[in-house]
MDAnalysis code that builds the backbone (N, CA, C; Angstrom):
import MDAnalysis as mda
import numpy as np

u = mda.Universe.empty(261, n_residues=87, atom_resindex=np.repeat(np.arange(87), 3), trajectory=True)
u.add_TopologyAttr("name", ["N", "CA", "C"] * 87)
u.add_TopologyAttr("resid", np.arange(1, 88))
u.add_TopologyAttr("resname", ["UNK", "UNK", "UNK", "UNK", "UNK", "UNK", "UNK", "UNK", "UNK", "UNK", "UNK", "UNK", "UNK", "UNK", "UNK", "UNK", "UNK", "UNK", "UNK", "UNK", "UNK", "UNK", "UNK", "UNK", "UNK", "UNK", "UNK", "UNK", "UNK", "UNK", "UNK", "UNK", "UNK", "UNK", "UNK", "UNK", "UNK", "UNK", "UNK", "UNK", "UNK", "UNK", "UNK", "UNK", "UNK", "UNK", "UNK", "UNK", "UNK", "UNK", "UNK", "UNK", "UNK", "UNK", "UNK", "UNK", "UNK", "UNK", "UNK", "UNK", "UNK", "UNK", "UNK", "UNK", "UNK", "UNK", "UNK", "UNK", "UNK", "UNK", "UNK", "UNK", "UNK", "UNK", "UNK", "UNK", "UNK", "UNK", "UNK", "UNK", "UNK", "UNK", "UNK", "UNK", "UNK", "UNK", "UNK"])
u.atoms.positions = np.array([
    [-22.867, -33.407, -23.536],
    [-22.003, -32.518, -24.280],
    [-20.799, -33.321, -24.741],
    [-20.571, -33.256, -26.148],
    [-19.784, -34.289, -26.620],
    [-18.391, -33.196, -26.610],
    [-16.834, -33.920, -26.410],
    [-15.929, -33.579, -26.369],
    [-15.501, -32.211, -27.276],
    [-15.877, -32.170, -28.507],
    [-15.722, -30.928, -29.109],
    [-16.380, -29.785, -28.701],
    [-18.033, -29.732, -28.759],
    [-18.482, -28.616, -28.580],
    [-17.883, -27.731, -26.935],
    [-17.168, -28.824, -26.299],
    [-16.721, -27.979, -24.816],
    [-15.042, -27.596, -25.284],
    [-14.540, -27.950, -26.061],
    [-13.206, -27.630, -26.549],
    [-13.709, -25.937, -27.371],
    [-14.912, -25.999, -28.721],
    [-15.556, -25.050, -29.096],
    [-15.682, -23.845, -28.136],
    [-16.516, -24.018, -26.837],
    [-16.907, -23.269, -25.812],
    [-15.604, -22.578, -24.820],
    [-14.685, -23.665, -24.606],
    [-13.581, -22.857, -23.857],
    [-12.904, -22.168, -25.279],
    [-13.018, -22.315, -26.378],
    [-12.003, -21.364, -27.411],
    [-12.913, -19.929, -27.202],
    [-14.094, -20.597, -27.097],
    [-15.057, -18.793, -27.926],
    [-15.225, -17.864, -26.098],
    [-14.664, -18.700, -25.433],
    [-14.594, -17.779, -23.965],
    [-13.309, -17.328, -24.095],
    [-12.238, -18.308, -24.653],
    [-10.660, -17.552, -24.748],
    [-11.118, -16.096, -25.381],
    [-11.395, -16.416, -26.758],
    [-11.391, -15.171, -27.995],
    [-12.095, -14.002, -27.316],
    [-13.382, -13.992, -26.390],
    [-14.186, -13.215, -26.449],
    [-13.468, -12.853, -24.766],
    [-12.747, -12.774, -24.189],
    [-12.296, -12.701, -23.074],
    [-11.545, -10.758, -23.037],
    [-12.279, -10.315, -22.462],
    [-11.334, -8.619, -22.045],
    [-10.111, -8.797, -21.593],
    [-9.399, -7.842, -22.096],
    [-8.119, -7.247, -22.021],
    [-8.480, -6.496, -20.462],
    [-7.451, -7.350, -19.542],
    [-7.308, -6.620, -18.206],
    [-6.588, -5.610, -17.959],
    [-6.501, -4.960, -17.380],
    [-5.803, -3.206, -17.252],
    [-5.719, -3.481, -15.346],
    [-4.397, -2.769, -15.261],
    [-4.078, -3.179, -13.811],
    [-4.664, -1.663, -13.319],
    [-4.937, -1.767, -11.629],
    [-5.460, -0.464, -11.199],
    [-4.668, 0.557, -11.043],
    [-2.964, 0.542, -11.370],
    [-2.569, 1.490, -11.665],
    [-2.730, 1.845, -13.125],
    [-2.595, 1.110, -14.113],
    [-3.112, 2.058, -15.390],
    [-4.577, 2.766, -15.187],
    [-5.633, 2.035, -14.724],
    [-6.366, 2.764, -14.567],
    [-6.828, 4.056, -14.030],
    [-5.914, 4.412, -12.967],
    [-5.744, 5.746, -12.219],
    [-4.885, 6.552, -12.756],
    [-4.089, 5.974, -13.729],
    [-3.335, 6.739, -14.304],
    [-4.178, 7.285, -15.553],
    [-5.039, 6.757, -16.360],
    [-6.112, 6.893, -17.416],
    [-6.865, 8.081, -16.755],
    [-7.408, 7.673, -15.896],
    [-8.521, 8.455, -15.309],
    [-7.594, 10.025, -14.312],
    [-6.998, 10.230, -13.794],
    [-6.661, 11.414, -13.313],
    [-5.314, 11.997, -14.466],
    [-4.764, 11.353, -14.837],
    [-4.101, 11.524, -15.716],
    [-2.066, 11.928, -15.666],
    [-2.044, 11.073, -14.070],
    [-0.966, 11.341, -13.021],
    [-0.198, 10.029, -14.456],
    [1.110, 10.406, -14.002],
    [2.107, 9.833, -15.311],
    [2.515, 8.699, -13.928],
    [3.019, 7.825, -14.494],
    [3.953, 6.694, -13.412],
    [4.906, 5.854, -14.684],
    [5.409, 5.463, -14.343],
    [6.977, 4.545, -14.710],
    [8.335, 5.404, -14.513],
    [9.299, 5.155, -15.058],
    [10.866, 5.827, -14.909],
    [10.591, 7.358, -15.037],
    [11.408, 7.710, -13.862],
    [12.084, 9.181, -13.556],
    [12.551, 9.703, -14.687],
    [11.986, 11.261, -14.814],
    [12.368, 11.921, -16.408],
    [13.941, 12.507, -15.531],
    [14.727, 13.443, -16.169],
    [16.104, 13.880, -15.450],
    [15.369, 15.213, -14.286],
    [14.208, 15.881, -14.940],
    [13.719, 16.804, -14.186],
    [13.211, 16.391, -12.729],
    [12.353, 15.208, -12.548],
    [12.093, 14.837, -11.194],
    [13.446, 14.249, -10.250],
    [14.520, 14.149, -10.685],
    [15.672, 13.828, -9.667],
    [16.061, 14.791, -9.085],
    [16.559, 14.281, -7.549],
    [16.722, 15.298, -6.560],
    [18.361, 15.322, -6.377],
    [18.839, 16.478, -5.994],
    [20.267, 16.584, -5.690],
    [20.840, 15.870, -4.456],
    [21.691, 15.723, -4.214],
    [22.655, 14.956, -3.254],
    [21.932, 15.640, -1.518],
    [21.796, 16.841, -1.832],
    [21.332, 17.617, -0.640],
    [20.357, 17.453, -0.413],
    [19.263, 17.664, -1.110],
    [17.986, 17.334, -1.397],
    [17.349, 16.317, -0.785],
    [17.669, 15.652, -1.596],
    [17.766, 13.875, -1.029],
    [18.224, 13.730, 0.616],
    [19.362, 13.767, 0.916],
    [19.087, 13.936, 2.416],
    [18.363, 15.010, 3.019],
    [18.290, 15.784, 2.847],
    [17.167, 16.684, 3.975],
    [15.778, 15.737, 3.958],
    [15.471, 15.067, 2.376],
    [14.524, 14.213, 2.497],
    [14.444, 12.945, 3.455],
    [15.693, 12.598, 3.574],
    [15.774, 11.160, 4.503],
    [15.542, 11.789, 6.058],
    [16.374, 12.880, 6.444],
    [16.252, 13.408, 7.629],
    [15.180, 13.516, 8.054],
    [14.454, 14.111, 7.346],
    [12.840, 14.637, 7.347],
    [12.113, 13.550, 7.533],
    [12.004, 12.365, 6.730],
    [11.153, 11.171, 6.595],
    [11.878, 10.353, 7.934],
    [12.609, 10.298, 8.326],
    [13.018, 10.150, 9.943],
    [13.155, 10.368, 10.610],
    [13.211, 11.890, 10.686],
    [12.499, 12.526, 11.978],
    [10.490, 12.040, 11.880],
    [9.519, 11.972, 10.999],
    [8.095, 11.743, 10.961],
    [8.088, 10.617, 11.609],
    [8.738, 9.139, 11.045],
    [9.033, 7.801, 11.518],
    [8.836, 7.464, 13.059],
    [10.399, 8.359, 13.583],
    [10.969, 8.530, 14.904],
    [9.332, 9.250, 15.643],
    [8.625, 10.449, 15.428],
    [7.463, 10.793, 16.154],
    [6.665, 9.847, 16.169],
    [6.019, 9.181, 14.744],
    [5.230, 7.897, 14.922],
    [5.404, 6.805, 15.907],
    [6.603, 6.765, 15.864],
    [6.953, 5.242, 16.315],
    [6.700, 5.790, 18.010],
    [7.011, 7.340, 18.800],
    [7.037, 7.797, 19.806],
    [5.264, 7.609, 20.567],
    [5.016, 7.875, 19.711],
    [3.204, 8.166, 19.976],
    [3.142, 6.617, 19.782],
    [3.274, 5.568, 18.992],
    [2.520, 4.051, 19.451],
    [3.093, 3.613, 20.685],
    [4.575, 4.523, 21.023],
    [5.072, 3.509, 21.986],
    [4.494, 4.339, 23.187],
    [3.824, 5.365, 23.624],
    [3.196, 6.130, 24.189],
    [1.694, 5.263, 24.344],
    [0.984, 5.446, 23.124],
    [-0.469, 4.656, 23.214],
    [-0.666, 3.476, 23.880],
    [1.000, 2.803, 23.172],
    [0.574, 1.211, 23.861],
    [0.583, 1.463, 25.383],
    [1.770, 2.200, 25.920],
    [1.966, 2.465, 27.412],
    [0.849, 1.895, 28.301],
    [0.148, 3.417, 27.654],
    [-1.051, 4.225, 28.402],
    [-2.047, 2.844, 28.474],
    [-2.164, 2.468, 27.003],
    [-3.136, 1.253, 27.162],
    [-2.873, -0.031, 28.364],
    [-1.617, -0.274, 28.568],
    [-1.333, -1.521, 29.345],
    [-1.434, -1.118, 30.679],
    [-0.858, 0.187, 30.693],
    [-1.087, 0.861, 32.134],
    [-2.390, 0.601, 32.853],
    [-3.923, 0.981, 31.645],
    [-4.904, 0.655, 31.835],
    [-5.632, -0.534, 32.169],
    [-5.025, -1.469, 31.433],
    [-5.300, -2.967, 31.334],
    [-4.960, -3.583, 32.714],
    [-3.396, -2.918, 33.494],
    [-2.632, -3.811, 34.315],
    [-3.964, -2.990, 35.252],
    [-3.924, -1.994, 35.263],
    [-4.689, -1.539, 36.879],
    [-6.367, -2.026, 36.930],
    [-7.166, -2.338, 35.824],
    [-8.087, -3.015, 35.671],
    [-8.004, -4.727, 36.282],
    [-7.256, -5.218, 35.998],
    [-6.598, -6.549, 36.269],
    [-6.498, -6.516, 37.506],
    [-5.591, -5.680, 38.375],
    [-5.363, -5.562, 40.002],
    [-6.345, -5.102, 40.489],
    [-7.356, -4.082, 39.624],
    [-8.515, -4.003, 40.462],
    [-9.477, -5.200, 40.851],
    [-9.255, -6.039, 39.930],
    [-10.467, -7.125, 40.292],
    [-9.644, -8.517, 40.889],
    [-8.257, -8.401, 40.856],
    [-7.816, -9.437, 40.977],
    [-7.600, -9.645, 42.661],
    [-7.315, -8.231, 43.265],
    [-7.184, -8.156, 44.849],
    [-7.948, -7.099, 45.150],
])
């Protein structure tokens, strides 16, 4: 393959190459949910907005209660498995 026809070949793969679409346009195409900048109607008031933070940290604060619970329970398990075989 002489030097041109592969210069030829990478142009006609440039030209003939699809237009990529990221997977949020695509979900946005297909269900038809809007995304980019806040219209004035979706902004929340001063109040609003915190009851939202309160709220989303009180959920946080339970999550974080229950892993630190799971892990407990789990090590609890682990340590008395360990002493069972160890003595």
């Amino acid at each position: 393959m002489s030097f041109g026809s592969a210069i030829a070949a990478i142009v006609s793969q440039r030209n003939n190459r699809r237009k990529r679409t990221s997977q949020l346009e695509r979900y946005a195409e297909k269900t038809g949910a809007k995304h980019g900048k806040l219209s004035d109607y979706d902004k929340l008031s001063e109040e609003e907005l915190s009851e939202l933070g309160k709220k989303i940290k009180a959920e946080n604060n339970k999550k974080r209660q229950r892993v630190i619970a799971f892990t407990a329970v789990i090590m609890i398990i682990v340590i008395s498995i360990f002493m069972h075989f160890m003595f």
